[in-house]
N, C-alpha and C positions, 0 to 999 in steps of 0.2 A: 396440333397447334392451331391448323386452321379453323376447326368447331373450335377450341377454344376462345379463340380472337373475336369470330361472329357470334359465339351466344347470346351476348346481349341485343341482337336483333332482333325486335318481335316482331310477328305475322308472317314471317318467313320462314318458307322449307326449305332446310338442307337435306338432301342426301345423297351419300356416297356410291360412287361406282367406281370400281377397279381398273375400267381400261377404257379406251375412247368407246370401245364397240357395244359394253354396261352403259357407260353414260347416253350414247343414243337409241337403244332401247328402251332405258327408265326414262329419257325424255319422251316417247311414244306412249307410255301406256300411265303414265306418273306426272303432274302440271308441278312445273317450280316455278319459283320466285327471282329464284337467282342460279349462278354458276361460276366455279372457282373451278377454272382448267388449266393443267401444266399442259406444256408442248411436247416433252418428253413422255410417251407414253408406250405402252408393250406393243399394243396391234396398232393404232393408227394415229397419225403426226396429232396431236393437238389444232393444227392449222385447220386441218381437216375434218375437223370434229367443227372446231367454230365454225367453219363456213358451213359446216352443214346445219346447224343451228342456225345460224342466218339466216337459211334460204327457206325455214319454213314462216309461214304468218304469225302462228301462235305463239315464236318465241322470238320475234325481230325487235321487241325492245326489251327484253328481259336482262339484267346487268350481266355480262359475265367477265370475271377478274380470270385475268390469265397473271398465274402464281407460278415463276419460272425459273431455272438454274440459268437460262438464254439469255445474258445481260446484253448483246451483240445488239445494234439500232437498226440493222436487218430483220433481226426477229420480231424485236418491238414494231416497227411498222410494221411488215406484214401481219402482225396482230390485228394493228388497230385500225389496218385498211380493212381485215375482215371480219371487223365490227365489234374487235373487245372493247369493254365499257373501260378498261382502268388494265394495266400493266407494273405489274410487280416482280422485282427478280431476288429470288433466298440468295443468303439466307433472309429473312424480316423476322420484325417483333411484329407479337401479336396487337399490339396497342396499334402499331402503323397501320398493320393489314385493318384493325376495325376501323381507323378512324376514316381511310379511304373506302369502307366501304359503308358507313353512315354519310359521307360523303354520295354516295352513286342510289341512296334510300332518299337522298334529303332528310334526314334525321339525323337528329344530333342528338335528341333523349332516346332513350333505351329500347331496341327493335328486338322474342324469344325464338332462339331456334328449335327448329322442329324436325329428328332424323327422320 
């Protein structure tokens, strides 16, 4: 549902990784565009994955949506204190999650994604 929702975002790479500890290796060896991270993950909190994304240069302004079951304003701040771009909690429609994130591109016409 979530490549669903972003396809129409062009010049932007999505792609997926299974657990927080995939996502910061393919951020190592792989450059994105963007990031769509739940907090709930197998090996490690989500929290801990964004700040780790944080603290490097190369991706301290890259958007990333944290896509959540943590509806809790605990969780949401601690999000967006450690620097998620946009906070969304499932279930969502896919039209919501795109329109928030043509929102976080600046583009409102049509952005392709790329796995």
């Amino acid at each position: 549902m979530v490549r669903a929702a972003l396809a129409p975002l062009s010049d932007v790479t999505f792609v997926e990784a299974g657990s927080g500890l995939q996502a910061i290796e393919t951020l190592a060896v792989q450059p994105v565009h963007a990031v769509v991270l739940d907090l709930n993950m197998p090996d490690m909190h989500g929290l801990e994955v964004l700040q780790f994304i944080r603290s490097h240069q190369k991706y301290r302004q890259t958007p990333i949506i944290v896509l959540t079951t943590r509806g809790d304003e605990n969780s949401r701040s601690a999000a967006m204190q450690a620097g998620a771009s946009m906070y969304m909690t499932k279930p969502f429609t896919p039209d919501a999650l795109g329109r928030e994130a043509r929102k976080l591109f600046g583009a409102d016409d049509g952005l392709t994604a790329s796995a």
